[in-house]
N, C-alpha and C positions, 0 to 999 in steps of 0.2 A: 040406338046408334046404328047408322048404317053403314054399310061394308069399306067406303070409302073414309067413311070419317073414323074409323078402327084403326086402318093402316096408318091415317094420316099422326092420330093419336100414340099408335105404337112405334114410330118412328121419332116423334118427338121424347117418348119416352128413351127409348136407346140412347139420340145423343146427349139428353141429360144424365141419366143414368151413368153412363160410361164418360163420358165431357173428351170425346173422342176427337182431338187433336192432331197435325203433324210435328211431330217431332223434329228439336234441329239434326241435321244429319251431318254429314261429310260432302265438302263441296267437291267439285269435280277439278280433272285436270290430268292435262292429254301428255300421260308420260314419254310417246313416242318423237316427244318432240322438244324435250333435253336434251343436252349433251350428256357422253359418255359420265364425265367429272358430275355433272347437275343430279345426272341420275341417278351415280351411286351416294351422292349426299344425301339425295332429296328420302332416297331408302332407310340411310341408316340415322339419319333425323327421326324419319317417322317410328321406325322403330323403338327408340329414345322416349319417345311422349306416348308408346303403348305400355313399353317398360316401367317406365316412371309412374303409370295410374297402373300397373298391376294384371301382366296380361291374365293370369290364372283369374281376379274378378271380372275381367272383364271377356275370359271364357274364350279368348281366341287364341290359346297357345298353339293350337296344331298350325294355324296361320300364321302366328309369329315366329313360328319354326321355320316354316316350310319359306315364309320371305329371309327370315336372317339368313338360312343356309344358302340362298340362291345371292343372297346382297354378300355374303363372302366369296363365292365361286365369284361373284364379277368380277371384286378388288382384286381378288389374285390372277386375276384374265388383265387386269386392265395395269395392274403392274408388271404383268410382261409383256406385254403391247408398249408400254410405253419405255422400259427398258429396263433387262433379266440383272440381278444380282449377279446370275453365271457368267455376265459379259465381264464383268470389272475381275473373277478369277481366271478367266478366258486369257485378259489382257495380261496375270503376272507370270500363270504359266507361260507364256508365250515367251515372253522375256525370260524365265528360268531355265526355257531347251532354246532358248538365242543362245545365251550364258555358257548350256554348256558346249552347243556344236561350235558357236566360237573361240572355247577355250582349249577345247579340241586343236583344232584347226593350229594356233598359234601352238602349244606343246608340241604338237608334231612337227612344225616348219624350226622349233628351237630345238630338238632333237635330231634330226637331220642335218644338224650342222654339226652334232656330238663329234667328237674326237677316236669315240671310240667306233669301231667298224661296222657292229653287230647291232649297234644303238643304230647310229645312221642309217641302216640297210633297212632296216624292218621300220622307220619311220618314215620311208622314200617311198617303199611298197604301201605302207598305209594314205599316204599322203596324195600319190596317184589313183587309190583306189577314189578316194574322195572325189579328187578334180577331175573325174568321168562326170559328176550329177552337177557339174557347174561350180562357177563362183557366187557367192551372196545369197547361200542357203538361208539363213535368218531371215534376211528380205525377200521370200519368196509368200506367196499369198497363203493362209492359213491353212488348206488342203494341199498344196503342193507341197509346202514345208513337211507337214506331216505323213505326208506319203515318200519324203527322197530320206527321212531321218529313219522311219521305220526301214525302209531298203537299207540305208549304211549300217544299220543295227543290226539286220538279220544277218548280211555278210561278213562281219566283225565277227559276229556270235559263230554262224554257220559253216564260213569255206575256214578248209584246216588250216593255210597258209595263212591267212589273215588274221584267223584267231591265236595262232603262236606269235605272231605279232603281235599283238594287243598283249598278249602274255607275258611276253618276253620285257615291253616296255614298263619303266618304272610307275605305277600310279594309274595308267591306262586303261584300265580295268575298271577301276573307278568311274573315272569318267565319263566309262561307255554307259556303264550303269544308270549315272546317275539321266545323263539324256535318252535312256528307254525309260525312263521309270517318267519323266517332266513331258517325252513326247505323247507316253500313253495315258497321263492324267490329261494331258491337253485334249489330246483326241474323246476322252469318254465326257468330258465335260461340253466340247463342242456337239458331240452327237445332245448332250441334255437341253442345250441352247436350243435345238433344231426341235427339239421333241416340244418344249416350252413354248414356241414361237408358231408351232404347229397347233397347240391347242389354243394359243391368244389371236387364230385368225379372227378378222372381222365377223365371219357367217357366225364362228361361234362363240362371241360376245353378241352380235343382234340374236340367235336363237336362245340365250341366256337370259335378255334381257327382257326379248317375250313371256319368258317363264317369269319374270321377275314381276311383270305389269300383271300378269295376271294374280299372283301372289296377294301382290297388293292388295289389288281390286277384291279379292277373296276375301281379307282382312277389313277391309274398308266394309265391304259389304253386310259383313260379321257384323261389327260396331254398330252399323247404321242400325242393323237387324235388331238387337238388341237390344238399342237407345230406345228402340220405338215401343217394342214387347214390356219394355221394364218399365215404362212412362218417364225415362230422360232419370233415370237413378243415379246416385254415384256409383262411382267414376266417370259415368257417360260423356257425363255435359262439358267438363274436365279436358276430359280427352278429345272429342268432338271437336273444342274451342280449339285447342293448341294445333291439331290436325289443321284446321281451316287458317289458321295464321301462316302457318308455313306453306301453307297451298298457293295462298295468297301473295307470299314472295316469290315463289318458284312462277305461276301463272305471268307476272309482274315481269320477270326475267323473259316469257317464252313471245309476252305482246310486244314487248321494249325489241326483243328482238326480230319479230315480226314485221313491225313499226317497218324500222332501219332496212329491212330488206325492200320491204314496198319502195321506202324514199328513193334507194339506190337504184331500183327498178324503173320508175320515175323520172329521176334525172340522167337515164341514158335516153330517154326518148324525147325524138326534137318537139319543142314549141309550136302549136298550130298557129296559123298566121290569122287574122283577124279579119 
């Protein structure tokens, strides 16, 4: 046997030998070109159908870690982007220092009519202090409200004349109380809004959602890697199958809407003449 017909011999041997095949893998599909909503589905699906066939047999826990954690960081990026829980308690406080700087407001103009001397004097002096920062405190825009209420607070609380006033008035006290306590849960819950809104910017939902593509693909690439080494074993094929279905809808969704842009594209540009 000569040198050529060795090799040729030894290579038939191999692929009998081993019946050296490709394996089915994971089909492809261009995350970057989802929607936000598409995205974090298309994530927490897939996670679903690794879960379900067993990421520990199927050896890619550190990847279905490292994608779950990041496929949460979006959801909570993407539910403040699209609107914070702290807004809807934003809106009660708001209304609870309306409540009470207008209740205010009315107490002291029905005591200023009091009868008695002492009652009137120190509700007139409170009542003028007030109507230095305007009429229609309540309706004033959420920063300026809580900048003219913490000022009436401090001065109630701070100059001595004032606050013997406040003292002197029946229930007053109360009162003030209760609008420092509703303006400065207003105030620290707005600052959270601001912090919240600050972390659900766009740059960092897209720098998120890089980390998330790549996750994937890490995961993706695991399975592929393994399907192949293990010659298509269970879970693989399993898993594989249900991966490529849902790829399949999502893909379906990104051409469909590719489609439509082209058409739209299309029918702005005029008719060539014949």
């Amino acid at each position: 046997m000569n040198k050529v017909e060795y090799y040729f011999y030894a290579v038939i041997f191999i692929i009998k030998q081993f019946k050296i095949k490709k394996m089915k893998q994971i089909t492809g599909i261009d995350l970057s070109k989802l929607q936000n909503p598409e995205f974090l589905q298309f994530n927490r699906n897939a996670l679903k159908i690794v879960f379900d066939n067993n990421k520990t047999i199927l050896k890619v826990v550190a990847e279905y870690d490292a994608l779950e954690k990041l496929t949460n960081d979006i959801a909570a990026l993407f539910k403040t982007d699209t609107g914070s829980d702290i807004t809807d308690e934003l809106v009660t406080l708001d209304i609870r220092r309306d409540d009470a700087v207008t209740g205010i407001g009315f107490y002291l103009d029905a005591l200023s009519r009091h009868n008695d001397a002492a009652i009137r004097a120190n509700a007139n002096l409170l009542v003028q202090e007030i109507r230095l920062y305007g009429t229609g405190i309540a309706r004033l825009s959420y920063q300026n409200e809580t900048a003219t209420i913490t000022s009436i607070v401090d001065k109630f609380n701070n100059d001595t004349t004032l606050k013997a006033a406040v003292t002197a008035l029946p229930l007053l006290t109360d009162w003030v109380t209760e609008l420092k306590t509703a303006n400065n849960l207003f105030d620290t819950k707005y600052v959270a809004r601001a912090v919240e809104q600050g972390a659900a910017s766009p740059d960092t939902i897209r720098a998120k959602r890089l980390e998330a593509m790549q996750a994937y693909y890490d995961l993706r690439d695991m399975i592929n890697g393994y399907a192949t080494t293990t010659k298509g074993a269970v879970p693989y094929p399993a898993t594989i199958n249900s991966i490529n279905a849902l790829i399949d809808d999502y893909n379906t969704v990104i051409n469909q809407r590719a489609a439509l842009a082209a058409k739209a594209r299309t029918g702005d540009k005029p008719v060539a003449d014949n």
